[in-house]
Structure formats: C-alpha cells, structure tokens
RORORO-706191 format. One line per 3 residues: their letters; for each residue x, y, z of N, C-alpha, C. Coordinates in steps of 0.2 Angstrom, whole numbers, plus 5000, padded with zeros to 4 digits. Example, Ala and Ser with C-alpha at 12.3 -4.5 7.8 and 13.67 -1.06 7.14 Angstrom:
AS) 5066 4972 5039 5062 4978 5039 5066 4984 5039 ~ 5064 4989 5035 5068 4995 5036 5064 5000 5039 $
//
This chain:
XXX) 5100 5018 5051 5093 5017 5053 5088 5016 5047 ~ 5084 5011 5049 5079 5009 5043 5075 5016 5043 ~ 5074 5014 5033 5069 5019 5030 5062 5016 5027 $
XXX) 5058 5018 5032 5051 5014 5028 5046 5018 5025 ~ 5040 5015 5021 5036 5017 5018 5030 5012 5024 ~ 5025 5019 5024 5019 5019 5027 5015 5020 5024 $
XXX) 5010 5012 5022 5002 5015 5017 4998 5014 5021 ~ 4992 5020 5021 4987 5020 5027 4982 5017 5021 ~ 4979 5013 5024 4972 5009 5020 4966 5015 5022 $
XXX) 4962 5016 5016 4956 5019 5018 4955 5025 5018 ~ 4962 5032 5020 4959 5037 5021 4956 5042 5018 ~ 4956 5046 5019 4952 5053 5013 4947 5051 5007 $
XXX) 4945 5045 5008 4941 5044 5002 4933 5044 5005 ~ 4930 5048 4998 4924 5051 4998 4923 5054 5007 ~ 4926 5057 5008 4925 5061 5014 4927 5056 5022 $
XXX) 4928 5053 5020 4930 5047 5027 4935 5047 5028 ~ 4936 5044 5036 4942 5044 5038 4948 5051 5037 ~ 4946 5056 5038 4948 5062 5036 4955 5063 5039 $
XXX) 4963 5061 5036 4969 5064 5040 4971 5067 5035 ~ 4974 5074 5038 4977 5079 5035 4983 5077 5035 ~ 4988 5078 5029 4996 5074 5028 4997 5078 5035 $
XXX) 4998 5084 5035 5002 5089 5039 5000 5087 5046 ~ 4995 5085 5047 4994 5081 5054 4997 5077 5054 ~ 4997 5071 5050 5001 5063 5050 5008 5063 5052 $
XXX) 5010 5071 5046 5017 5072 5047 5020 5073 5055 ~ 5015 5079 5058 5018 5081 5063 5015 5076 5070 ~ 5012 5071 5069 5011 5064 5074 5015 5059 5073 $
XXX) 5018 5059 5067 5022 5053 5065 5030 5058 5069 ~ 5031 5062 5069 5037 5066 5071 5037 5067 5077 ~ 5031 5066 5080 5029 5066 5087 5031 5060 5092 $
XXX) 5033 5052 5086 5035 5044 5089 5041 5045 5089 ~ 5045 5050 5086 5050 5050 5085 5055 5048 5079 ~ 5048 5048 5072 5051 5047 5066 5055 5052 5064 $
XXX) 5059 5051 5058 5063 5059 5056 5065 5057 5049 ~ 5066 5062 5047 5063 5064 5038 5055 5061 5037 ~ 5053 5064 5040 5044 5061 5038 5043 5066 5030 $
XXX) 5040 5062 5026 5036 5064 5021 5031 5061 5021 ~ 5026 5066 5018 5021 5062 5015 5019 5063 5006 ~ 5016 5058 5004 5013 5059 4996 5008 5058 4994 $
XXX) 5005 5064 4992 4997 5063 4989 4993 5065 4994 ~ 4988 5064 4996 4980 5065 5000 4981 5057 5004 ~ 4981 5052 5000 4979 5044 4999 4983 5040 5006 $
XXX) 4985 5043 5010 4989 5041 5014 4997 5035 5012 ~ 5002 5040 5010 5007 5037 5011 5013 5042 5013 ~ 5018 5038 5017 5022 5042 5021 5030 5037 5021 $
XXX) 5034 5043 5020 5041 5039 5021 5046 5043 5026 ~ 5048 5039 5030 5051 5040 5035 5056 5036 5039 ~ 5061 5039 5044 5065 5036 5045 5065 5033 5053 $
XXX) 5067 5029 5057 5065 5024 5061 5071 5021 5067 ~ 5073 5023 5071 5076 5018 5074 5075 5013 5077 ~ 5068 5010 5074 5066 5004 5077 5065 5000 5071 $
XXX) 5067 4995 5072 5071 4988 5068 5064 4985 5064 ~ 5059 4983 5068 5054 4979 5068 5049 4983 5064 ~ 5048 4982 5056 5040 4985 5054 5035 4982 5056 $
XXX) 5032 4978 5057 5027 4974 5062 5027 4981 5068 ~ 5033 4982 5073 5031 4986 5078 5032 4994 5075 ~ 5032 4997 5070 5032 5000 5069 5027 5002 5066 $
XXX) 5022 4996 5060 5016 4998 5059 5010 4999 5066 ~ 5011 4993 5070 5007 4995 5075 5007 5001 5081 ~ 5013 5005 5080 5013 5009 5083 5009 5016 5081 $
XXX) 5012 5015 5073 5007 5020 5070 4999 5019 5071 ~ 4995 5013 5069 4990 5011 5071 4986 5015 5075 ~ 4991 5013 5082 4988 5015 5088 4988 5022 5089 $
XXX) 4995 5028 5086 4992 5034 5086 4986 5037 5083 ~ 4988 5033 5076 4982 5036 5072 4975 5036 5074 ~ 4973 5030 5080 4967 5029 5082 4966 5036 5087 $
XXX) 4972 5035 5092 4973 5039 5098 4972 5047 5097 ~ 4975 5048 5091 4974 5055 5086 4968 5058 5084 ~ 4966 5054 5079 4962 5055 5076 4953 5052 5077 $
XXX) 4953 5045 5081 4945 5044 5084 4946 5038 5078 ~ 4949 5035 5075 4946 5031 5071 4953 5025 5069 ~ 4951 5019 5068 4956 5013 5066 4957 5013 5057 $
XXX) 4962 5014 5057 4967 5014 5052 4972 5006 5053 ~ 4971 5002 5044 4976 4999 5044 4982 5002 5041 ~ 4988 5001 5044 4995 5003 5040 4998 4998 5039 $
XXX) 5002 4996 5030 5005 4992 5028 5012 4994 5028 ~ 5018 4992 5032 5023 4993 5031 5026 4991 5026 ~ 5034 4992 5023 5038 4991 5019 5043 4995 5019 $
XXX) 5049 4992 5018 5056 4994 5022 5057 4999 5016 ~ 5062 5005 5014 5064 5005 5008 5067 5001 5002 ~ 5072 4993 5006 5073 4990 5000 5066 4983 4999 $
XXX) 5064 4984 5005 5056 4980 5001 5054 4983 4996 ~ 5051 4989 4996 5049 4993 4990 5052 4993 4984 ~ 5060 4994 4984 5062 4991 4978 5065 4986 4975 $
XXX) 5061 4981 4979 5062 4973 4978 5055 4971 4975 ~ 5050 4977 4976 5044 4974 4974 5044 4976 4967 ~ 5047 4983 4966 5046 4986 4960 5050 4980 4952 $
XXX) 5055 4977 4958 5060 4973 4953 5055 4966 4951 ~ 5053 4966 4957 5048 4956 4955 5042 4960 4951 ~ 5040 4965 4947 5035 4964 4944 5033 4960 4939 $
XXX) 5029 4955 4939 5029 4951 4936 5026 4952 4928 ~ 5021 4957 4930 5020 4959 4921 5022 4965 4916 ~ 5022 4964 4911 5026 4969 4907 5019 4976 4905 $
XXX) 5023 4981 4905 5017 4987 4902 5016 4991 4906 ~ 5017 4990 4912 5017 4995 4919 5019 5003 4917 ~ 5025 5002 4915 5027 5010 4911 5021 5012 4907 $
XXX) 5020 5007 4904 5016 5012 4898 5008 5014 4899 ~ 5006 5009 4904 4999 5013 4905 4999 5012 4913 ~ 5003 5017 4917 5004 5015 4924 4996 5016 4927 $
XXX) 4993 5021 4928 4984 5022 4931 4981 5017 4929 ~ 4983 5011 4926 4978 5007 4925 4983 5000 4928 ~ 4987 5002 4933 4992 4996 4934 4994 4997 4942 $
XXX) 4990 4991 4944 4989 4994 4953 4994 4987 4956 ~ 4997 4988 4962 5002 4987 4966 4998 4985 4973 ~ 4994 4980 4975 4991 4978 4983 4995 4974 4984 $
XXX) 4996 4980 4991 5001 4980 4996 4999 4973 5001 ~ 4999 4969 5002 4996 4965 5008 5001 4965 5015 ~ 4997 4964 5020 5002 4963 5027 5004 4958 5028 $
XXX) 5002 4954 5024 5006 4947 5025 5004 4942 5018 ~ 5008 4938 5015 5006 4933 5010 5002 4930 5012 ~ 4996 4929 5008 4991 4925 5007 4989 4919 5008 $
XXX) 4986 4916 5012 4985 4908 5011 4985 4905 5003 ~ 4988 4899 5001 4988 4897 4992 4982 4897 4990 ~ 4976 4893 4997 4969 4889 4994 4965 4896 4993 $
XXX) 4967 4903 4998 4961 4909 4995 4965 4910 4990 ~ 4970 4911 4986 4972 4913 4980 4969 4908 4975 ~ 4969 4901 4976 4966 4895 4972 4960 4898 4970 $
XXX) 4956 4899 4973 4948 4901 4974 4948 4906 4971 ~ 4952 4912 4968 4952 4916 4964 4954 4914 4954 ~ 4947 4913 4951 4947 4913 4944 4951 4914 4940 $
XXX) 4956 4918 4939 4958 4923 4932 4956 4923 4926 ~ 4953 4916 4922 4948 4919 4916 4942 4922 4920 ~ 4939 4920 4924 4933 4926 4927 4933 4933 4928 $
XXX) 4939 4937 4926 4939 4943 4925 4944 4947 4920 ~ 4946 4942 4915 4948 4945 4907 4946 4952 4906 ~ 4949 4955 4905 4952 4955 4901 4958 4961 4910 $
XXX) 4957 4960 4914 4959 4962 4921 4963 4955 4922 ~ 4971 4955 4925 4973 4951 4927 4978 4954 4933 ~ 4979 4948 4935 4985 4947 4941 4990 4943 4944 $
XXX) 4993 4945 4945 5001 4940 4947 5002 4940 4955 ~ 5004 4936 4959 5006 4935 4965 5012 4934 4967 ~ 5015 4940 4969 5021 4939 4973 5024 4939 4979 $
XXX) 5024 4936 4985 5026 4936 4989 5018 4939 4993 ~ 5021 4949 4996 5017 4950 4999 5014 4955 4994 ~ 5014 4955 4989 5012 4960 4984 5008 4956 4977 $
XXX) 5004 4959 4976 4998 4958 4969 4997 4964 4965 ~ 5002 4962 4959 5001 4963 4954 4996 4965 4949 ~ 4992 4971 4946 4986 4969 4944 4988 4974 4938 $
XXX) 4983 4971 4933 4981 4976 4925 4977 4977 4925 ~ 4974 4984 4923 4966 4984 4922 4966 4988 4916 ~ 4966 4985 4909 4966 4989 4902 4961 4993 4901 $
XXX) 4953 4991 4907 4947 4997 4904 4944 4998 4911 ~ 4950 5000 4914 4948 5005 4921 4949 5001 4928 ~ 4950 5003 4934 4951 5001 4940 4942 5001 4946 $
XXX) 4940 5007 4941 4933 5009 4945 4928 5003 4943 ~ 4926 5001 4938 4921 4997 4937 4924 4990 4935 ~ 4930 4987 4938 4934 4982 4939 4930 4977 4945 $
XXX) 4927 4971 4943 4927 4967 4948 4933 4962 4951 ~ 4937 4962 4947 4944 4962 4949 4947 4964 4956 ~ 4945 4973 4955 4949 4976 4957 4945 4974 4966 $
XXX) 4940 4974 4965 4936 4974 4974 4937 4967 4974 ~ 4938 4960 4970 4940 4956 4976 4949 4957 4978 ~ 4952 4959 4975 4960 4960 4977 4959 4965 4983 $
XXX) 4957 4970 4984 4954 4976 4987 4951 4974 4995 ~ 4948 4969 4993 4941 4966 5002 4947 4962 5003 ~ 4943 4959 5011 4944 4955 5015 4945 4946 5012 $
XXX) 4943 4944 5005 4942 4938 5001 4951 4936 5003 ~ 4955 4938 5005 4961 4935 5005 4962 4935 5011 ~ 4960 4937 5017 4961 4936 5024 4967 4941 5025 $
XXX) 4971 4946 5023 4976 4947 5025 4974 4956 5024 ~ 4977 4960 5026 4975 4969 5023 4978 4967 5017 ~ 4973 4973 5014 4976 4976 5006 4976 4981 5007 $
XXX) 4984 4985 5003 4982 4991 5000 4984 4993 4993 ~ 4980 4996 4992 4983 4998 4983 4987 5007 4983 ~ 4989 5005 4979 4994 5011 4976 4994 5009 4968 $
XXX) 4996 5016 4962 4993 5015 4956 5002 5014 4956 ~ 5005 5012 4948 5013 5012 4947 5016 5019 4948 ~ 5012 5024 4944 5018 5031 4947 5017 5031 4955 $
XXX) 5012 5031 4958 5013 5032 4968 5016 5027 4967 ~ 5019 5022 4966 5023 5015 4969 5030 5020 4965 ~ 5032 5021 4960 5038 5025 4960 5041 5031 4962 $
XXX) 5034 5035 4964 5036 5042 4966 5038 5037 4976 ~ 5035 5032 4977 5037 5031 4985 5045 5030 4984 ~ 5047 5026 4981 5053 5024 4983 5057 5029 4979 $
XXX) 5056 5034 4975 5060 5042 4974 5060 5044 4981 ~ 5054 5047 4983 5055 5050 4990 5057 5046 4996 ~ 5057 5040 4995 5063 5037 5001 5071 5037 4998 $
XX) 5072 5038 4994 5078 5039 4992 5080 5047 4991 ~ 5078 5049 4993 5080 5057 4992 5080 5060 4997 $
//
C-alpha cells in the first residue's frame, strides 16, 4: 500500500484555520488511512492508503477537512518515494548547513514555463531559486519573513497551490514516512 505525505496549506497560522494534529489524526483514521502521523502544528501528516491515486486521495482529504472543520484547505500530496526524489533533485548546495533559511514549495502541479519566465532572479538577490518538476527550490541567506522572493513563490503568481516546508520538516517527513 502507498505511503504518502499530506501538506495542508494555510493552517494554524496567526490563529486561522485552526486544526488540531489530534483531530486531523483521528479524521484522517476515520477515511480509513492507517499509520497516520502527524508533524509539527503546520499541517503535515504521513500516512498509509490503499488508494492508488493522490490526486483522489488529496481530494478526499480536502473534502473532509471542509466537512470537519467549516473551512477549505488546500492539500498537496506526495508519495513517499516522491518525497525522496525531491530531496535527491535538490538542485542547490548548503541546505544542510543553513536549513531555516532553505524552503522546499511543494506545488500541486508544474508550473506553466511563461509564469516561471515572468519571474526575475536577479530582482531578488541575494534570495534564489531553482525549479524542478513540482517542487521550488528556494535560498533565503537574510530570512524567509521579509523575503519578497518568498510571497511571490508562496501566492497564486504561478497559477498552481504552493506549499512550503523548511529543509529539516522536509527531512524529518520522509524519516517519519519511513519509520
């Protein structure tokens, strides 16, 4: 049975969107997921699936978590070995060494080329980016907060969802999918 990783876009921040893990946990166990975990506050959850399809798998969560909770959440699915396929394509070096400043957007699908064209790279120096696949790559040497970098990777400017996760959550997911 497939093992995926579930990132909830949006929750628990500055008081919105309020899901408790322990609830997510016990809704998710509820679809008939098994080994649920979750990690952190920030919504992510690993679990196991006898259904093939993450596409129907994220929407199924969607639709509980609306049905649950009164409120729309995006979920970005990835398989287990997605997640350690993304970790292997990294395309910049240093991630070990200053991970909180080194963020992983998750997208729900690859991006059209022309919105990615449209995006500068010397216009946010000393902040950079790589694109792979369904994942972006990101550096931020003097912080993620006052990053304009980080909000256009973050918004709707690519047409696709984003989610970010920092490099130790993007490690500690695929430990806890592995364990």
């Amino acid at each position: 049975m497939p093992r995926y990783i579930a990132l909830l876009r949006g929750i628990n921040v500055g008081g919105n969107k309020k899901v408790p893990m322990a609830q997510l946990r016990e809704l998710m166990e509820g679809l008939g997921y098994t080994d649920v975990a979750t990690l952190l506050q920030s919504g992510n959850a690993v679990f196991t699936s006898k259904e093939k399809s993450p596409a129907k798998v994220g929407r199924q969560l969607e639709v509980a978590i609306a049905k649950e909770f009164g409120f729309e959440v995006s979920v970005v699915i990835r398989t287990r070995d997605e997640l350690a396929a993304a970790i292997q394509a990294n395309p910049l070096s240093g991630a070990e060494d200053d991970p909180s400043h080194f963020l992983v957007t998750f997208l729900s699908d690859a991006p059209e080329p022309k919105k990615l064209e449209a995006i500068d790279p010397k216009a946010y120096l000393p902040d950079e980016f790589r694109v792979v696949g369904r994942e972006i790559y990101a550096r931020f040497p003097k912080g993620i907060g006052d990053s304009k970098l980080a909000t256009v990777l973050g918004g709707p400017r690519l047409g696709v969802t984003p989610t970010a996760r920092n490099w130790n959550t993007v490690l500690k997911l695929l430990e806890l999918a592995d364990s």
